[in-house]
C-alpha positions in Angstrom: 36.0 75.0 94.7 36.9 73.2 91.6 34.6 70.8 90.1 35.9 67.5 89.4 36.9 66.6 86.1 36.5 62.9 84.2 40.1 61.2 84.4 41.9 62.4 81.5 44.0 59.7 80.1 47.0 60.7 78.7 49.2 57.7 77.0 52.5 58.7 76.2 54.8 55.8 74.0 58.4 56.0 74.8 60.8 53.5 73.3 64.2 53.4 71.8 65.1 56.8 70.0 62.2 59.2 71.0 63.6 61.0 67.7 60.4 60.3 66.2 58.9 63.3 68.5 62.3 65.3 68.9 65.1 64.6 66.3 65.4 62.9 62.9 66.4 59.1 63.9 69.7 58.6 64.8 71.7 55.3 65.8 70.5 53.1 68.3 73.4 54.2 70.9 71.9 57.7 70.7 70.2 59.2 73.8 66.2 60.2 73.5 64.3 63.1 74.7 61.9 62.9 77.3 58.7 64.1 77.5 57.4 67.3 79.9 54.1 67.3 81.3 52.2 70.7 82.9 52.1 69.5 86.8 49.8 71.8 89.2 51.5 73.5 92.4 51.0 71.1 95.4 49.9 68.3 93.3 49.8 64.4 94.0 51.4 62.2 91.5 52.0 58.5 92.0 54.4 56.5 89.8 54.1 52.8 89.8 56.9 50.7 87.6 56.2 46.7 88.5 59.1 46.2 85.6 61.9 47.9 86.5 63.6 50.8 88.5 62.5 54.5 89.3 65.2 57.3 89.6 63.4 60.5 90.6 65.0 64.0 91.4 62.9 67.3 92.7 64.2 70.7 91.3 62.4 74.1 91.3 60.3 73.7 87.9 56.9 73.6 87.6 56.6 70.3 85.3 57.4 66.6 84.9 60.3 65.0 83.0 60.5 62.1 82.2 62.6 59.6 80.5 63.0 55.7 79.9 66.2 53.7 79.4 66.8 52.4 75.6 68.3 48.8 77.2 67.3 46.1 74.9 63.6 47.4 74.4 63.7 47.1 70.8 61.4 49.2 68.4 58.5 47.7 69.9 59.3 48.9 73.6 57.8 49.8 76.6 54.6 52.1 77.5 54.4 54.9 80.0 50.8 55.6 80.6 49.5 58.7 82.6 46.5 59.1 83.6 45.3 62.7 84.6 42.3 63.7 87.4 44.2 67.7 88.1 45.4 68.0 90.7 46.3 63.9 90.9 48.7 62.3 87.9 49.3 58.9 88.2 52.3 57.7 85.6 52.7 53.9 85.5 54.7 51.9 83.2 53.3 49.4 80.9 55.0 46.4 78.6 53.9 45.5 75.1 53.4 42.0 74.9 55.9 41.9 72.0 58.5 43.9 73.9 61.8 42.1 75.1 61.3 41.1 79.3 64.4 43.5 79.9 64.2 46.1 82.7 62.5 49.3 82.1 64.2 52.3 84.1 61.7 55.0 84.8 63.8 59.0 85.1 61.4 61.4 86.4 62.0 65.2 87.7 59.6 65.9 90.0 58.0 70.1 91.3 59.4 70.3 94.6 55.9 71.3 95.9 54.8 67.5 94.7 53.0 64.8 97.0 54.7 61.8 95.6 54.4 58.3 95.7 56.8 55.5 94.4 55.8 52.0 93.8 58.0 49.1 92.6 58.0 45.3 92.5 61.9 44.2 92.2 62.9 47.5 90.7 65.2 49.9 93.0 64.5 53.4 93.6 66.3 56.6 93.9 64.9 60.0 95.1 67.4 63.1 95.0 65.5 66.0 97.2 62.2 65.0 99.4 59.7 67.0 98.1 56.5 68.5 100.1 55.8 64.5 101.2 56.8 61.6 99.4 55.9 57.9 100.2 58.4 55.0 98.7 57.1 51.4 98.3 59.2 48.7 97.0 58.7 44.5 97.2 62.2 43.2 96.8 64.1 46.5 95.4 66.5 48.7 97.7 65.7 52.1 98.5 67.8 55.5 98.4 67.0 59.0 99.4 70.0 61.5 98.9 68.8 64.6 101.4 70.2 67.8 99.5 71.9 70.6 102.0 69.7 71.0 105.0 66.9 68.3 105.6 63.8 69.4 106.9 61.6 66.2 106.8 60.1 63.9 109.3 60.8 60.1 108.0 60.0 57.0 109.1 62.1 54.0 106.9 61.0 50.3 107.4 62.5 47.2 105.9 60.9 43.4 106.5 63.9 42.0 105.6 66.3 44.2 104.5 68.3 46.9 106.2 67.9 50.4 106.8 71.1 52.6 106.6 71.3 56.8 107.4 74.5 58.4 106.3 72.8 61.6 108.4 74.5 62.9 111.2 72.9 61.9 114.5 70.3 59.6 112.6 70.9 56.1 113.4 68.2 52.9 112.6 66.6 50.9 115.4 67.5 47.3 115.1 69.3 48.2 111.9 65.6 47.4 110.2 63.7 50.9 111.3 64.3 54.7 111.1 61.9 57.1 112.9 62.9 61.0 113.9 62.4 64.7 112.6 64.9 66.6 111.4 64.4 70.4 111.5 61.0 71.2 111.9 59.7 68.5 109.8 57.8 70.5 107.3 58.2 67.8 104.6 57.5 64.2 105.0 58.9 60.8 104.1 57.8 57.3 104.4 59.6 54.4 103.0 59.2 50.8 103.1 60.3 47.2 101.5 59.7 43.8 102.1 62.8 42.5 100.8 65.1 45.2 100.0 67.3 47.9 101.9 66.8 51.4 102.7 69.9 53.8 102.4 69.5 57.7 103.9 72.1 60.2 102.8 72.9 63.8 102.5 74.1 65.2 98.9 74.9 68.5 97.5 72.5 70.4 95.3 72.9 71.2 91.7 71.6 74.3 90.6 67.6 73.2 89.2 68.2 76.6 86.6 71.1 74.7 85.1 69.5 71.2 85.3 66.4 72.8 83.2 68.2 74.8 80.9 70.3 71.7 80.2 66.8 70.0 79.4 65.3 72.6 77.6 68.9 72.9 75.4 68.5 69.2 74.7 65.2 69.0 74.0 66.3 71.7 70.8 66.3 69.6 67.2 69.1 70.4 65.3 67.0 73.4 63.2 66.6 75.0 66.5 63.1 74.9 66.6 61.1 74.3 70.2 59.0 71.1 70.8 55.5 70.8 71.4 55.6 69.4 75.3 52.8 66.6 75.9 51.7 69.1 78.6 50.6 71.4 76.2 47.2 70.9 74.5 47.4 69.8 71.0 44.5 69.3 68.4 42.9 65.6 69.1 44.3 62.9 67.2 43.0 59.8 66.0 45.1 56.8 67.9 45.0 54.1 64.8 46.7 56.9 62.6 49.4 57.0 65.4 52.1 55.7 65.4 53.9 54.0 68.4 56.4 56.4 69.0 53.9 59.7 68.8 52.4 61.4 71.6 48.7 61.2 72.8 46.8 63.9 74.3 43.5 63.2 74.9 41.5 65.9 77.0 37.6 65.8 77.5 37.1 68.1 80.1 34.2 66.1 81.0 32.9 67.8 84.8 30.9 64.9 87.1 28.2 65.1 89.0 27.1 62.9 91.7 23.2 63.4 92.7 21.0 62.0 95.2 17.4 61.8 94.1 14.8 62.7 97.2 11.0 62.4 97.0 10.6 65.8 99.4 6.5 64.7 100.1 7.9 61.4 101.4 11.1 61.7 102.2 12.7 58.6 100.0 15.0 58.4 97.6 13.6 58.1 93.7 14.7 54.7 92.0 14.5 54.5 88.2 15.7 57.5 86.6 16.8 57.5 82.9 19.7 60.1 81.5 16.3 61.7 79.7 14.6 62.1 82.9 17.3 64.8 84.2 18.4 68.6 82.6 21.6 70.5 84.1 22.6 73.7 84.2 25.4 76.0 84.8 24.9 79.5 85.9 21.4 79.1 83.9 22.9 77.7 80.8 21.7 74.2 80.1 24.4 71.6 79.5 24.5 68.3 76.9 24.7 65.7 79.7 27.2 63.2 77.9 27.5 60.4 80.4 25.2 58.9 83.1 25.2 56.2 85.9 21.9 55.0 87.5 21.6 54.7 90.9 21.8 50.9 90.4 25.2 51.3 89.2 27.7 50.1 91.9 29.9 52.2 93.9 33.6 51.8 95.8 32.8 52.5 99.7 35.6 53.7 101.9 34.7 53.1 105.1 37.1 55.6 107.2 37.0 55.1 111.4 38.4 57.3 113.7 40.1 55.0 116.7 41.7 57.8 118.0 41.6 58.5 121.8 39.4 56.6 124.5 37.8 53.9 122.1 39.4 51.2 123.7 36.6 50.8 125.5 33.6 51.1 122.6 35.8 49.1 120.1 33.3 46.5 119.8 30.1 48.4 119.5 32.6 50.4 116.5 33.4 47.0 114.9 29.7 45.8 115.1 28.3 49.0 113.1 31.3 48.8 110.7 29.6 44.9 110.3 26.1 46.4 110.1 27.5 48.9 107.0 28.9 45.6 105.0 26.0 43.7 105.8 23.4 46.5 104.1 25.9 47.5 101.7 24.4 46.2 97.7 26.7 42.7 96.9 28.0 44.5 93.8 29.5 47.2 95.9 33.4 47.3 96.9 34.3 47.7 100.7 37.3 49.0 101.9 38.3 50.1 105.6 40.7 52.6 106.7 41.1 53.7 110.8 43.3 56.3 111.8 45.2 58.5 115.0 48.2 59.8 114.2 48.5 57.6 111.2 46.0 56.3 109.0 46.1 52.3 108.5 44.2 50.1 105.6 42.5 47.8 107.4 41.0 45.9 104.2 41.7 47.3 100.8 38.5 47.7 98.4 37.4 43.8 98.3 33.4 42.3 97.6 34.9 39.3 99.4 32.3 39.9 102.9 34.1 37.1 104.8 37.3 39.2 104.6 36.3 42.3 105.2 33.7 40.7 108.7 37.6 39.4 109.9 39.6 42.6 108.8 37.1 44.5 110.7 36.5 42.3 113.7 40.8 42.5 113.7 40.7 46.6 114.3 42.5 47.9 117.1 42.7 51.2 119.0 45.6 53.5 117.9 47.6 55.9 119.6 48.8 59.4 119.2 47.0 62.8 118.1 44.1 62.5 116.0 44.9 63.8 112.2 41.9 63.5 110.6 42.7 65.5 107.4 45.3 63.6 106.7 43.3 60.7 107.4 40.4 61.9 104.4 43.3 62.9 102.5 44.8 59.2 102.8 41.2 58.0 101.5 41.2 60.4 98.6 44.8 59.3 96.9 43.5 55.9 97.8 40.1 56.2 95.8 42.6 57.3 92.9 44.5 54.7 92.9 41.5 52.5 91.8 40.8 54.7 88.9 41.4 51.8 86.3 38.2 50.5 87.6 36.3 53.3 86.4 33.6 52.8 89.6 31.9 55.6 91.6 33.2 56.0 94.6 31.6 57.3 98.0 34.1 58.0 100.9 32.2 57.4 104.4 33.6 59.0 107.5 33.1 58.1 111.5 34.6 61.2 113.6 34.2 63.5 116.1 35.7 65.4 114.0 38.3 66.6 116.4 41.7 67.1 114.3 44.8 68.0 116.9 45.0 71.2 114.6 42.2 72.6 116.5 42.3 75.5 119.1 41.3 73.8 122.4 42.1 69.8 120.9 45.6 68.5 122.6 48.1 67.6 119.6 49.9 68.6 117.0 47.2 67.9 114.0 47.4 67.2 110.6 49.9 68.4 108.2 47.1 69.3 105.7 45.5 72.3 106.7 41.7 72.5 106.7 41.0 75.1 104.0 43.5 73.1 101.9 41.3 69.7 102.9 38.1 71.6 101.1 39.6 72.4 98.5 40.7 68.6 98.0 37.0 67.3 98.6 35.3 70.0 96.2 37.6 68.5 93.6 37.0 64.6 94.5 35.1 62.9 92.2 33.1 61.3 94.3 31.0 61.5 97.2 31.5 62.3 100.9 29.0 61.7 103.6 30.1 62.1 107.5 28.9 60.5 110.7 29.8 62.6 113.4 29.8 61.0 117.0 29.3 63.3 119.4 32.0 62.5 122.3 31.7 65.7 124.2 32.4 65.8 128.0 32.7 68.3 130.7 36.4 70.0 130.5 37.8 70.0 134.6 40.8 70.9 133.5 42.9 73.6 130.2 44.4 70.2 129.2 40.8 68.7 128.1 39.4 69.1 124.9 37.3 72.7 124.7 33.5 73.1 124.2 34.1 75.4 121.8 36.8 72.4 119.8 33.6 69.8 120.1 31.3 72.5 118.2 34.3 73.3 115.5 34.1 69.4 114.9 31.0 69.1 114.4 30.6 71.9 112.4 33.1 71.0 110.4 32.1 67.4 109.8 28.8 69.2 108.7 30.5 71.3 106.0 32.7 68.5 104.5 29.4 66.3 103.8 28.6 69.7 102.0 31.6 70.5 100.1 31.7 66.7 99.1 28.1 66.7 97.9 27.1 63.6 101.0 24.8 63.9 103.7 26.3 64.7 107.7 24.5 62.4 110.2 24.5 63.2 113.5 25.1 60.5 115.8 24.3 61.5 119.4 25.3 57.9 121.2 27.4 55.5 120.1 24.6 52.6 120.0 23.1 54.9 116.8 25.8 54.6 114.6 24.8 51.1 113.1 21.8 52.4 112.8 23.1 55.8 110.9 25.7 53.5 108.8 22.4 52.1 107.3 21.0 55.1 106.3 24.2 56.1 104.9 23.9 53.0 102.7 20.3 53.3 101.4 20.8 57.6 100.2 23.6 55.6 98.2 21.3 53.6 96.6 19.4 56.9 95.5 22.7 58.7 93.7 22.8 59.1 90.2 26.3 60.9 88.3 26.4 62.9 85.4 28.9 64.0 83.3 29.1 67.5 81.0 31.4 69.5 79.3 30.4 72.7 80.2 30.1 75.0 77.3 31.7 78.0 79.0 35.0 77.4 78.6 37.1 80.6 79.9 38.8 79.7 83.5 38.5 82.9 84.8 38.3 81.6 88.6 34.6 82.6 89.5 32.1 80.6 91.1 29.6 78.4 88.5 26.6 77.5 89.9 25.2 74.2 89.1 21.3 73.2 89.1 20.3 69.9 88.6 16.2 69.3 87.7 13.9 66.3 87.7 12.1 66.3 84.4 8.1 66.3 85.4 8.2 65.9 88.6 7.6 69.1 91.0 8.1 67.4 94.3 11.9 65.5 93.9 15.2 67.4 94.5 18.1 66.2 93.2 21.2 67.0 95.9 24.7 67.3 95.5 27.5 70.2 94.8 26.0 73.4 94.0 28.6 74.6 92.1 32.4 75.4 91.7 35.1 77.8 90.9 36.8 77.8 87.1 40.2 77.8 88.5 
């Protein structure tokens, strides 16, 4: 288990002639160095460009490359800002308001063990290799995937408007707008879509990734041979008015967060009105400088997430009238979102306080079909949540299941892709907050093809230990009539969670288990719960 860490913002300035990090300035025709950032295996990455193209290639390295175009930036050019939660990066170009309205052309090399995602307005993109899943999203740009040697991925390619090409052998679109089929065994996946623009599928020959880094590593040499301090590698902090535009910027707190709900164990109630002095933390006994604090009153980003997997064709409505129920309690200065999943998971309503919307999103929701991958489906919610990290809000993931993933001995299906030692691993390190409603759907098995007994008791056991991991609270909803009911509950113990932030003194990541104990300052009878602790990987 890894305890979340603050986002790290790291804002790295690339215009015309990165010489000012790499070589002595040179003419303005002269190519730049890029900039290498330290990427963790099986990572998620997102790389958003609203200004121009993305060209991204997967090789065998374990870091990021990237590079921008020179085209008629001038000296005041464009900004590349990554921001940094491990194991999530999210790169995303920005313009100066003094920088020419050119095109900005994003290069990026990408850890073939990445979970990528590509986002453009009008700008193309190009991805050579699919790496362990990537997702491509463009408004009006055209799309390209070059498959290298044998493909092994199962894609699904959608254009609005435009066209969808394969240049694979036995892979042909459906109405010349859709692509949908597994090749191999589909261990890697691929999702692509546009509005406007078209999707092209093809099958290239690999380079050799030792020759394409060694070529990188070659260039990045000045001419007195001397190696270059890579953004990825920690550098003394800097002071950002003493740096220039074309300097890098490392910034890394380290700050660990807590999220804590406050309970009154003589009555049962959450405790209102807690100040940061009110509160001591420690870690494996050692108390901590708390350096950053949220009241309970501060407001949170809910993700509602619904399973309408299987037979709820038939309880739909009493679903959608609990999902009302929850924005109906929920504080006005919260943020609702609603995602439902089977076999895929769907954004009903992204993160919006607009209540009218979100009452007709939900009251829009519709059974799906296909095997139930719930995993994926808190997975989905996770990257989501990180998406809105600009925001800087708390954020509280709640989740309606039976907790029956396909993946499951006994459950009919093929499951999620992400394994569920690998999905608690990904909660322990959410910054946020996970509580889990689980709906018990169990029914007498007649036949091997029905669901188990023993698959109902590993769902609900699970759903227990993911409320756990993700320092929420499990509820246990026995019939379907409850769950308003328990969506209520869910939404007061909300307005009882305080978050702390620390730097913990003990700096060493020598992957053992730090526990965490958070007291009440005076006060015997309250409990503060959330994580217990986490491993200094």
């Amino acid at each position: 288990m890894v305890l979340p860490l603050r986002r790290v913002f790291v804002a790295v300035f690339l215009q015309v002639l990165l010489a000012a990090i790499c070589l002595a300035q040179t003419s303005t025709s002269a190519a730049y160095k890029g900039v290498q950032i330290d990427f963790p295996a099986s990572g998620q990455l997102r790389i958003d460009n609203q200004f121009g193209s993305v060209s991204a290639e997967t090789w065998q390295e374990k870091f990021i490359y990237i590079t921008t175009d020179d085209q008629n930036t001038g000296t005041r050019g464009p900004s590349v800002v990554i921001e940094t939660k491990p194991p999530a990066f999210v790169i995303r170009v920005v313009r100066k308001p003094t920088a020419a309205p050119s095109p900005i052309a994003l290069t990026i090399k990408i850890p073939a063990t990445a979970k990528v995602e590509i986002v453009t307005g009008g700008g193309s993109v190009s991805l050579r290799g699919v790496p362990a899943s990537a997702t491509i999203r463009t408004g009006s740009g055209d799309a390209r995937v070059e498959f290298v040697d044998s493909a092994d991925a199962d894609i699904i390619a959608r254009s609005v408007r435009g066209t969808v090409k394969s240049e694979l052998p036995g892979l042909l679109s459906e109405n010349g707008r859709v692509v949908q089929a597994k090749l191999g065994s589909g261990k890697q996946t691929l999702r692509v879509n546009s509005i406007g623009g078209s999707i092209n599928l093809s099958l290239v020959r690999s380079e050799s990734d030792s020759t394409n880094a060694r070529r990188i590593r070659d260039f990045d040499l000045p001419e007195n041979g001397s190696p270059i301090k890579a953004a990825g590698t920690p550098a003394p902090a800097l002071d950002t008015q003493d740096v220039s535009e074309g300097d890098v910027i490392r910034v890394d707190s380290q700050l660990a967060s807590l999220n804590m709900s406050v309970i009154d164990r003589e009555t049962n109630r959450g405790v209102l009105g807690l100040a940061q002095t009110d509160f001591r933390l420690f870690e494996n006994g050692a108390e901590q400088k708390i350096l950053q604090f949220d009241s309970s009153s501060a407001p949170f980003d809910l993700l509602l997430v619904i399973d309408l997997s299987g037979s709820t064709r038939e309880v739909l409505n009493l679903i959608r009238s609990a999902a009302q129920r929850f924005v109906d309690a929920a504080r006005p200065s919260d943020r609702i979102g609603v995602i439902t999943f089977a076999r895929e998971s769907t954004v009903v309503s992204p993160l919006t306080s607009d209540r009218r919307l979100l009452r007709e999103r939900i009251s829009e929701m519709t059974t799906a079909s296909g095997d139930t991958k719930l995993y994926d489906a808190i997975d989905f919610a996770v990257n989501q949540s990180l998406h809105q990290g600009k925001n800087a809000r708390r954020t509280a993931i709640i989740l309606m299941s039976d907790g029956l993933d396909g993946s499951i001995e006994g459950v009919q299906g093929d499951g999620s892709r992400l394994g569920y030692k690998d999905l608690l691993s990904r909660v322990s390190e959410f910054d946020g907050v996970v509580y889990t409603l689980w709906l018990n759907t169990e029914y007498e098995a007649l036949s091997p093809l029905d669901t188990q007994p023993e698959a109902f008791d590993s769902g609900h056991d699970r759903m227990r230990e993911l409320a756990d991991t993700g320092g929420g609270v499990f509820y246990e909803v026995e019939r379907l009539e409850d769950l308003a009911g328990a969506y209520e509950r869910v939404v007061a113990d909300l307005g009882t969670v305080y978050s702390l932030a620390y730097r913990p003194s003990d700096k060493t990541r020598d992957g053992k288990w730090r526990a965490i104990r958070v007291a009440v300052v005076g006060r015997p009878s309250v409990v503060a719960r959330g994580k217990r602790g986490y491993y200094a990987n």
